[in-house]
DSSP file (Angstrom, degrees, kcal/mol; ACC not computed):
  #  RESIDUE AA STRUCTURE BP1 BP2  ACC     N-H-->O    O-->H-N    N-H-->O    O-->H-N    TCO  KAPPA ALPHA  PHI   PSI    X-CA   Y-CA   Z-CA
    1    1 A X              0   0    0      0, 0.0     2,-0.3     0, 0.0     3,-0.0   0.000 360.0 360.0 360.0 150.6   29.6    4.1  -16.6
    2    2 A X    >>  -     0   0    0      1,-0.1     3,-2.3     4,-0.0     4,-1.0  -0.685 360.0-110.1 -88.7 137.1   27.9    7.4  -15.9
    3    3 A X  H 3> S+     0   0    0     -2,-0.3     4,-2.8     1,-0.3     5,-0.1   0.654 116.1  41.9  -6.5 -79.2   27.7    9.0  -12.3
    4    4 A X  H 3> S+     0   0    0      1,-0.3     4,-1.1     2,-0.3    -1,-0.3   0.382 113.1  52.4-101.7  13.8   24.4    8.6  -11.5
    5    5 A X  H X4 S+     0   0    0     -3,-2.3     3,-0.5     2,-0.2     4,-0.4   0.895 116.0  43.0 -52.6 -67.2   24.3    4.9  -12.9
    6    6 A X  H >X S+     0   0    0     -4,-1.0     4,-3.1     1,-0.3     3,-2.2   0.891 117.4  47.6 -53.1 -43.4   27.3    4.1  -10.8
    7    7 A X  H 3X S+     0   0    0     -4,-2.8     4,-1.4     1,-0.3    -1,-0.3   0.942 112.3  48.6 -75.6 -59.6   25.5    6.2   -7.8
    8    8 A X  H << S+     0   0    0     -4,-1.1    -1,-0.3    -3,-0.5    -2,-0.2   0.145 112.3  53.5 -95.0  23.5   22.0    4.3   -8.4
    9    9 A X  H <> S+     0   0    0     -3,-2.2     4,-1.8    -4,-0.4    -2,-0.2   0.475 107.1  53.8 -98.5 -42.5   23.9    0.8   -8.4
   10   10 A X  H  < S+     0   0    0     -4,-3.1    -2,-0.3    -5,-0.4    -3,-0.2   0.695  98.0  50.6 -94.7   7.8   25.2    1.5   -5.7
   11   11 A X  T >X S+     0   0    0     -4,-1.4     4,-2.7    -5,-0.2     3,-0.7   0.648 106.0  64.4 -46.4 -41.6   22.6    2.3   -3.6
   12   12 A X  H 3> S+     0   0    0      1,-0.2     4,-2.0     2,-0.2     5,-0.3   0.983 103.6  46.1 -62.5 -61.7   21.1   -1.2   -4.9
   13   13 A X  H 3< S+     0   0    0     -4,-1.8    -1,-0.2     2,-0.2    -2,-0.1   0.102 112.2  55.2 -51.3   6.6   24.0   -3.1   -3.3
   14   14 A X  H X> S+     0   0    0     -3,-0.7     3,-2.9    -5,-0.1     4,-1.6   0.814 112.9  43.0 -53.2 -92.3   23.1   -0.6   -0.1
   15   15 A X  H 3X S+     0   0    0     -4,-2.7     4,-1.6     1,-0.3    -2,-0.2   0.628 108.7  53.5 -71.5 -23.0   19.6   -1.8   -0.2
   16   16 A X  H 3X S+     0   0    0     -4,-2.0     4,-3.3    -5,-0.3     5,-0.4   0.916 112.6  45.9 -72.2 -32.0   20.2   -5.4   -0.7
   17   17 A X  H <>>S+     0   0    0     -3,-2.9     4,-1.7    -5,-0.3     5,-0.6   0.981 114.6  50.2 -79.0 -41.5   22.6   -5.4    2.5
   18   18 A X  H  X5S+     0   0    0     -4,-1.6     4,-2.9     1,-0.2     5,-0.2   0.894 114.6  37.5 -50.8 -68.9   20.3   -3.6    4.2
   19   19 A X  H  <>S+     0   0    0     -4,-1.6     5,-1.9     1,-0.2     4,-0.4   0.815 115.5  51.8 -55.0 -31.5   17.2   -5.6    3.6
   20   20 A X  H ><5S+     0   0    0     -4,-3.3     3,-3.9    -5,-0.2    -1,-0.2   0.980 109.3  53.2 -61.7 -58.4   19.0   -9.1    3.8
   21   21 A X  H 3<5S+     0   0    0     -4,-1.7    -2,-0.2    -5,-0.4    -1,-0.2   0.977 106.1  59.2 -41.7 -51.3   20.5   -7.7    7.4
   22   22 A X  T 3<<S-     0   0    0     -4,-2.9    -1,-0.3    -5,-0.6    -2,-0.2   0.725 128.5-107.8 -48.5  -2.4   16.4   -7.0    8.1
   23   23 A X  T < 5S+     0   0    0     -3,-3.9     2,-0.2    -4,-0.4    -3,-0.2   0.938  77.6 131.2  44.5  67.0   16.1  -10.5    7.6
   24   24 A X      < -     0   0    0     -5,-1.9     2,-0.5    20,-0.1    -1,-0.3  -0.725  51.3-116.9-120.4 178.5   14.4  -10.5    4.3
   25   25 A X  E     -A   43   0A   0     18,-1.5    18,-1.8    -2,-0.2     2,-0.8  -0.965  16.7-128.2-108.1 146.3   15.3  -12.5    1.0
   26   26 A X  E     +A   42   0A   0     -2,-0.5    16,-0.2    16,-0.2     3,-0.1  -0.596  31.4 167.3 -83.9 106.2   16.4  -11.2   -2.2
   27   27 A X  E     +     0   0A   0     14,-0.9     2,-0.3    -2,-0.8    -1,-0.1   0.777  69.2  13.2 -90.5 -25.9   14.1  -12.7   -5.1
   28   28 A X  E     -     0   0A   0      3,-0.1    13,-0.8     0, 0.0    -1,-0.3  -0.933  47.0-158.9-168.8 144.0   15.4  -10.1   -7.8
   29   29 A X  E    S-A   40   0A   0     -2,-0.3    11,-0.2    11,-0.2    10,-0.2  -0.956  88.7 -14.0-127.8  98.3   17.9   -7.6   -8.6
   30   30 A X  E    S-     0   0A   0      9,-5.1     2,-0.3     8,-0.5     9,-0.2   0.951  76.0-155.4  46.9  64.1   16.4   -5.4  -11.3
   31   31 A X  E     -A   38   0A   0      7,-1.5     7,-2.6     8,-0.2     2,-0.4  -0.385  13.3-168.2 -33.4 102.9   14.0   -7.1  -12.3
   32   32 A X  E     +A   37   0A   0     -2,-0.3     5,-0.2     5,-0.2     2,-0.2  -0.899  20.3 168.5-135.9 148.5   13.0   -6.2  -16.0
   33   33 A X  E >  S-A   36   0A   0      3,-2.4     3,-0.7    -2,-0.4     2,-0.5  -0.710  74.3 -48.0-148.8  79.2    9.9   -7.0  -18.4
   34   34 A X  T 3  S-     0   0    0      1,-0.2    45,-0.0    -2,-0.2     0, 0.0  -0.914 125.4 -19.4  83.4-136.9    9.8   -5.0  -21.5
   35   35 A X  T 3  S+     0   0    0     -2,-0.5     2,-0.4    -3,-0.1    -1,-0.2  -0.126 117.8 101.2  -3.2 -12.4   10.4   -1.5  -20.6
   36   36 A X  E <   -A   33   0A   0     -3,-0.7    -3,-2.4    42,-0.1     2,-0.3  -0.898  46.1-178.1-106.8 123.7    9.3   -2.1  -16.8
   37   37 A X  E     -A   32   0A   0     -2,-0.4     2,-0.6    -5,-0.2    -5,-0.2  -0.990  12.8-164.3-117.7 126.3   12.2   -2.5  -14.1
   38   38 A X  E     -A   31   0A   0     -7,-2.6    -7,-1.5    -2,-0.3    -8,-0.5  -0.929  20.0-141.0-104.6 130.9   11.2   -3.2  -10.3
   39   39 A X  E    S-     0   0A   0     -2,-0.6    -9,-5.1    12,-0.4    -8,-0.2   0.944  78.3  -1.6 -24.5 -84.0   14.9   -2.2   -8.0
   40   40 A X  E     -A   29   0A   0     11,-1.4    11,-0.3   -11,-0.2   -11,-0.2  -0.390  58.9-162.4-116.0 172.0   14.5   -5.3   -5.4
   41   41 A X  E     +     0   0A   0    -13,-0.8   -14,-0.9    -2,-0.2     2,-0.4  -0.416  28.4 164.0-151.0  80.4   12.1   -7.8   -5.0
   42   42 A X  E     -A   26   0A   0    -16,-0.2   -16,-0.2   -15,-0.1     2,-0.2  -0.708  23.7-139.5-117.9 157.0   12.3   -9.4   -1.7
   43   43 A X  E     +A   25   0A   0    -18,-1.8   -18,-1.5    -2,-0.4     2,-0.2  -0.561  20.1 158.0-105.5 152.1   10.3  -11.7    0.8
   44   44 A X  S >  S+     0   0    0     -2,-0.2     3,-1.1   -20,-0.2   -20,-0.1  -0.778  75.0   0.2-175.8 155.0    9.6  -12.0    4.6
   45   45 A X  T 3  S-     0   0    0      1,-0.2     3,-0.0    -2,-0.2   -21,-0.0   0.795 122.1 -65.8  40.8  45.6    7.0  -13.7    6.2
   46   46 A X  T 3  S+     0   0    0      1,-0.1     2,-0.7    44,-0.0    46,-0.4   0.534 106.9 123.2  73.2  17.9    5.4  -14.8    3.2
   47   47 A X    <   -     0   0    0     -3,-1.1    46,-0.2    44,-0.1    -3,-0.1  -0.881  62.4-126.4-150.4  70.3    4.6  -11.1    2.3
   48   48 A X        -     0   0    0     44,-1.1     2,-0.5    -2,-0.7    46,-0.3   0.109  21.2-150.4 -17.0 139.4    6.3   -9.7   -1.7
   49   49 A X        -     0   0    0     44,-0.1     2,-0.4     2,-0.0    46,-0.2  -0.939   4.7-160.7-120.8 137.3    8.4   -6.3   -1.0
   50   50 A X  E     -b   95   0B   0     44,-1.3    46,-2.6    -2,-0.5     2,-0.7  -0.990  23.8-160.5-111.0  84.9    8.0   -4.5   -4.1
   51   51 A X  E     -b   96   0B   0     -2,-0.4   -11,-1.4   -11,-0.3     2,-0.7  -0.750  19.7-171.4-105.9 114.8   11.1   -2.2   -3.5
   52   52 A X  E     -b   97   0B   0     44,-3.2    46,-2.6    -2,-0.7     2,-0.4  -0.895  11.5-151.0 -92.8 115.5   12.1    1.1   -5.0
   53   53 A X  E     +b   98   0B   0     -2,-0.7     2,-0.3    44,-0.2    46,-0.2  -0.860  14.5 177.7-107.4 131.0   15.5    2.8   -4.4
   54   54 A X  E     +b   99   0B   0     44,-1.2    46,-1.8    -2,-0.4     2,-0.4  -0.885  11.4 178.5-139.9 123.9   16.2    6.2   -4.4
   55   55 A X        +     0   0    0     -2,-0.3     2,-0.6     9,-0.2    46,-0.2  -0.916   3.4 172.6-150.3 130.2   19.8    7.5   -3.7
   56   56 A X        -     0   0    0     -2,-0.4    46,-0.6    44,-0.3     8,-0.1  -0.954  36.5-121.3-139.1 122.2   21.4   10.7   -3.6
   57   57 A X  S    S-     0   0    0     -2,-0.6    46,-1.8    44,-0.2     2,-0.3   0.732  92.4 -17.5 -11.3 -68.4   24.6   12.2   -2.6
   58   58 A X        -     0   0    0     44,-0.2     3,-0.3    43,-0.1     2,-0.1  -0.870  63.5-117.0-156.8 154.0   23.4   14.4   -0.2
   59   59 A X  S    S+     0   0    0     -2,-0.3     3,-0.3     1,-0.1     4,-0.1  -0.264  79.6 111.6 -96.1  63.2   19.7   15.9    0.7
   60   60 A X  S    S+     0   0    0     -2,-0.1    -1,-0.1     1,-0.1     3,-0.1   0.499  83.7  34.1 -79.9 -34.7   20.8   19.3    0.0
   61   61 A X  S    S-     0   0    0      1,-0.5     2,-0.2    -3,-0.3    -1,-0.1   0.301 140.2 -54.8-107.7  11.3   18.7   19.7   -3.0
   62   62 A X        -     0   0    0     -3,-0.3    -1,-0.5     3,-0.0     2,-0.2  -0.677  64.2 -79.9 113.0 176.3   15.8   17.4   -1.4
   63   63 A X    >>  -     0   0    0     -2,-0.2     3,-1.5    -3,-0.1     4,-0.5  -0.584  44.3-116.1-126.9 171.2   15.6   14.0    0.0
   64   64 A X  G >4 S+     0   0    0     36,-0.3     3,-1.9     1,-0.3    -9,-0.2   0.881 102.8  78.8 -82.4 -27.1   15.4   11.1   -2.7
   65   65 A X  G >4 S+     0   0    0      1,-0.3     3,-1.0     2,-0.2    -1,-0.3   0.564  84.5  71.5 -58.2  -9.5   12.0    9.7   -1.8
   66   66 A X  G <4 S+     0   0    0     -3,-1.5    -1,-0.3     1,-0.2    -2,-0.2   0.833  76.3  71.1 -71.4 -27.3   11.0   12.6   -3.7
   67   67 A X  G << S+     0   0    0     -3,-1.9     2,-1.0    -4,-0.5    -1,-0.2   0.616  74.4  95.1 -62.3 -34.8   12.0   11.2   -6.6
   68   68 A X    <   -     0   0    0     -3,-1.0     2,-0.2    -4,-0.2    29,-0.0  -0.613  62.9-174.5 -74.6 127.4    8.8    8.5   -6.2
   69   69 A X     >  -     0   0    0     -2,-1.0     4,-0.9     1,-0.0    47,-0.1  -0.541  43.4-108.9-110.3 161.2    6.4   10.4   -8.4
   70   70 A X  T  4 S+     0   0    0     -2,-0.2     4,-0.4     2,-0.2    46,-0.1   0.613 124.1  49.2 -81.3 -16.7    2.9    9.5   -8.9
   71   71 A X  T  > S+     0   0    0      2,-0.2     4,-1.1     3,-0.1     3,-0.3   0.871 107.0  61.9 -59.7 -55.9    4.0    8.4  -12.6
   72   72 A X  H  > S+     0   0    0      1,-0.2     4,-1.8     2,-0.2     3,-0.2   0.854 100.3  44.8 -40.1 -59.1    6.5    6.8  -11.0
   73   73 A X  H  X S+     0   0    0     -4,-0.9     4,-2.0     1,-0.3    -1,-0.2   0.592 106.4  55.3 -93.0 -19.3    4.5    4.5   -9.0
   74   74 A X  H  > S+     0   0    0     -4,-0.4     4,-2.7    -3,-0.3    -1,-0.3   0.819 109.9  54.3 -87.8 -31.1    1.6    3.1  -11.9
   75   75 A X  H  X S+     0   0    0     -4,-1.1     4,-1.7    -3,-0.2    -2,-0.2   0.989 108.8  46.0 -72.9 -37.2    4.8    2.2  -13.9
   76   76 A X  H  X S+     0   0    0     -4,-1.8     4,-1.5     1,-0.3    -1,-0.2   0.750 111.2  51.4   4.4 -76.5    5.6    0.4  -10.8
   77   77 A X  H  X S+     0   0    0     -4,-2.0     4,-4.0     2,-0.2     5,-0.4   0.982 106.7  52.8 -25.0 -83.1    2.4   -0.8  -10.9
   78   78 A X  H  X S+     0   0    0     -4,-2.7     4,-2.1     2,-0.2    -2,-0.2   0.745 112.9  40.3 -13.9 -62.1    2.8   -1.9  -14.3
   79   79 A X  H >X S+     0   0    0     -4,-1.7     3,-2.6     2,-0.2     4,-0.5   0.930 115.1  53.8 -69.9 -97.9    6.1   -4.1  -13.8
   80   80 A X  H 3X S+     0   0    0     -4,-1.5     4,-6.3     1,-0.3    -2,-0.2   0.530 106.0  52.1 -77.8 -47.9    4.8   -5.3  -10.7
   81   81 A X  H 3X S+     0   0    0     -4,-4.0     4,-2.2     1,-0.2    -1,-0.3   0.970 113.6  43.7 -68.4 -44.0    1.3   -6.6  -12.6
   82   82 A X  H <X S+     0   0    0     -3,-2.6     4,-1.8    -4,-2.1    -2,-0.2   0.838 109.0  62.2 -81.8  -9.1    3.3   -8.6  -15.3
   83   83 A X  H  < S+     0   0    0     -4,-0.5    -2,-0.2     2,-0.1    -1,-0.1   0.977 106.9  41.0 -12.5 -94.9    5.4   -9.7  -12.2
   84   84 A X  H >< S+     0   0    0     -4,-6.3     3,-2.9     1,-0.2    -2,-0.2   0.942 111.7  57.2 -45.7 -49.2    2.3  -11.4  -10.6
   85   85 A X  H 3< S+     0   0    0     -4,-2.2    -1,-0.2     1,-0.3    -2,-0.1   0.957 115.1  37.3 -50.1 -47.6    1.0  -12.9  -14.1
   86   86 A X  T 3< S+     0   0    0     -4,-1.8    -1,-0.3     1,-0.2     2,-0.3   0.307 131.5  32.4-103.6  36.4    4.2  -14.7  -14.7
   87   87 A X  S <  S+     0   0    0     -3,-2.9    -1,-0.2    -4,-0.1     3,-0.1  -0.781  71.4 164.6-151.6 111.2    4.6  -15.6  -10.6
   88   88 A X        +     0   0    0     -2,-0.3    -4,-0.1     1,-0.1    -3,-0.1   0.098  49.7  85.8-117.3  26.3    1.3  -15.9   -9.9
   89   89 A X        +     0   0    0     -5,-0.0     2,-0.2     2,-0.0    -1,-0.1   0.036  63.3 103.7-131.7  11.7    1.7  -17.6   -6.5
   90   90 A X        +     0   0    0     -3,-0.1   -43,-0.1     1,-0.1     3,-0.1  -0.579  34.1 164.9 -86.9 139.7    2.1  -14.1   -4.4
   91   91 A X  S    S+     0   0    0     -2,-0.2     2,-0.3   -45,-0.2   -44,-0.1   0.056  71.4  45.3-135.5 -27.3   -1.3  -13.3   -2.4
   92   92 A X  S    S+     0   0    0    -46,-0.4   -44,-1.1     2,-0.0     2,-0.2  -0.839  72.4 161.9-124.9 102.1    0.2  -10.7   -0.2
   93   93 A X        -     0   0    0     -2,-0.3     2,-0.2   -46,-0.2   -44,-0.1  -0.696  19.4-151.9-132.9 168.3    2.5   -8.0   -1.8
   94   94 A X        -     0   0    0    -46,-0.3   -44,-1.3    -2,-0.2     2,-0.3  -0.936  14.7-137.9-155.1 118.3    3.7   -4.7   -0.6
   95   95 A X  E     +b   50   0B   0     19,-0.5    19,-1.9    -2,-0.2     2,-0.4  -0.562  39.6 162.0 -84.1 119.0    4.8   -1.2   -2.3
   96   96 A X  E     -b   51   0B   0    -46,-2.6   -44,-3.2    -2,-0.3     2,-0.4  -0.975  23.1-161.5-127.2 153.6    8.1    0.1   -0.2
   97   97 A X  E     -bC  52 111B   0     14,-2.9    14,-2.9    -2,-0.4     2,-0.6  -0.911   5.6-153.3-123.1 163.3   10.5    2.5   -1.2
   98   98 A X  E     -bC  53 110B   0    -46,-2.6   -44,-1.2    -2,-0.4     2,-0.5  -0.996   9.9-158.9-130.0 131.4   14.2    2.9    0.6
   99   99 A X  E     -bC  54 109B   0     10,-2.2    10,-3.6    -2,-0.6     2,-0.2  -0.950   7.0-167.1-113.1 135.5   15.7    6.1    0.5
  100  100 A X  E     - C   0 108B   0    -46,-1.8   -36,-0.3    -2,-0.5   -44,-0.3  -0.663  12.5-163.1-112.9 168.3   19.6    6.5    0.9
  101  101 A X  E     - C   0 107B   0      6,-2.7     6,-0.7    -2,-0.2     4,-0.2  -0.719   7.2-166.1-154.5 102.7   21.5    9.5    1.5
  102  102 A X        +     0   0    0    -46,-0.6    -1,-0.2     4,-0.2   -44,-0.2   0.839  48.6  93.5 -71.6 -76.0   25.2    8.8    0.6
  103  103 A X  S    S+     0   0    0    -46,-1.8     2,-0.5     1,-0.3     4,-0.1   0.104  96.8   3.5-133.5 157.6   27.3   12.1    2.2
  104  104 A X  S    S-     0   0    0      2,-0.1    -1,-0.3   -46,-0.1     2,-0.2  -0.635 145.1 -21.1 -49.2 -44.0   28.6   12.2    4.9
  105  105 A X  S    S-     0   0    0     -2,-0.5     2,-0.6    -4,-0.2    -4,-0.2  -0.660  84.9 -95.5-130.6 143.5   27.7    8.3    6.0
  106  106 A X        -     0   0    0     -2,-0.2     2,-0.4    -6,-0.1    -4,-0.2  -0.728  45.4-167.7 -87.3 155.7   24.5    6.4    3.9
  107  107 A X  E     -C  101   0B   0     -6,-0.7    -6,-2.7    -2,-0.6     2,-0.2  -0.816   8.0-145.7-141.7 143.8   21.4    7.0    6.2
  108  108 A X  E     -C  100   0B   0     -2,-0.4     2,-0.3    -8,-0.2    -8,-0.2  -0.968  20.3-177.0-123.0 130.2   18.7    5.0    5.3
  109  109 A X  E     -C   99   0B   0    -10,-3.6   -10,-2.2    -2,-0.2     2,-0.4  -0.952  16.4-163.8-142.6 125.1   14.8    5.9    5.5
  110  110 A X  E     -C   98   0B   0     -2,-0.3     2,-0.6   -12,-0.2   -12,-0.2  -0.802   9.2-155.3-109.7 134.6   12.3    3.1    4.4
  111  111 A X  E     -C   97   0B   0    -14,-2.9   -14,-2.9    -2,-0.4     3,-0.3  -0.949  14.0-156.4-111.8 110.1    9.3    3.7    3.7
  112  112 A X        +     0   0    0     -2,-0.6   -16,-0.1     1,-0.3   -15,-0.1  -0.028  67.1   3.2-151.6 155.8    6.9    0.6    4.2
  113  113 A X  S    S+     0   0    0      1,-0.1    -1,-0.3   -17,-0.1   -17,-0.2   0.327  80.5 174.8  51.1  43.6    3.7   -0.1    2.7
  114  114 A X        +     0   0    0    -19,-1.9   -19,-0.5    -3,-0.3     2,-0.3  -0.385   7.9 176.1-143.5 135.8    3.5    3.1    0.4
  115  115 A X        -     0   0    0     -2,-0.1     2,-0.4   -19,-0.0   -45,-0.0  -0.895   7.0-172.1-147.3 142.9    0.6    3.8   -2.3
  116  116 A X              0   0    0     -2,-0.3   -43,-0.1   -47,-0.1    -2,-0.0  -0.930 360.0 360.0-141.5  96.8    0.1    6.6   -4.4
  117  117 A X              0   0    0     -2,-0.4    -1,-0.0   -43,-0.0   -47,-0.0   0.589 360.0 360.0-110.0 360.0   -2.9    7.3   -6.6
């Protein structure tokens, strides 16, 4: 498998322990529809997290949340809208992204509620 597959799987199995320790549940693990993949998809309080993961060795070159693009975020969209059609039982959903940073230790910075138009 190539680096930065292995490197952006693991970061998902980062972000799942994190969020289950937040005391969320994990509805989806790459979650795919066509061409469209959403990272996570997890609940609390009744409330969708629409989760995007970002992971990078190190921020030396920039921090990974850069990496959510405004491109980025309508495909997002996208996934997220044929999501709802074939779970249509969602009334409160929410765009977050989690950014790791692997080196020295992972640090995590979550970014909650997040839109970009």
């Amino acid at each position: 498998m190539a680096d930065h597959l292995e490197k952006g799987k693991y970061g998902e199995d980062l972000a799942t322990a994190f969020f289950l320790h937040a005391g969320f549940s994990i509805l989806h693990r790459n979650w795919r529809h066509k061409h469209w993949e959403i990272d996570l998809i997890a609940v609390r309080n009744e409330v969708l997290h629409v989760v995007e993961v970002k992971t990078k060795n190190s921020a030396r070159h920039g921090f990974p949340e850069e990496g959510v693009t405004k491109a980025k975020f309508r495909f997002l969209q996208s996934a997220v809208e044929e999501f709802l059609f074939l779970n249509p039982r969602w009334q409160r959903i929410q765009f977050d992204v989690l950014a790791i940073v692997l080196k020295p230790e992972p640090q995590y910075f979550l970014l909650e509620d997040v839109f970009l138009c």
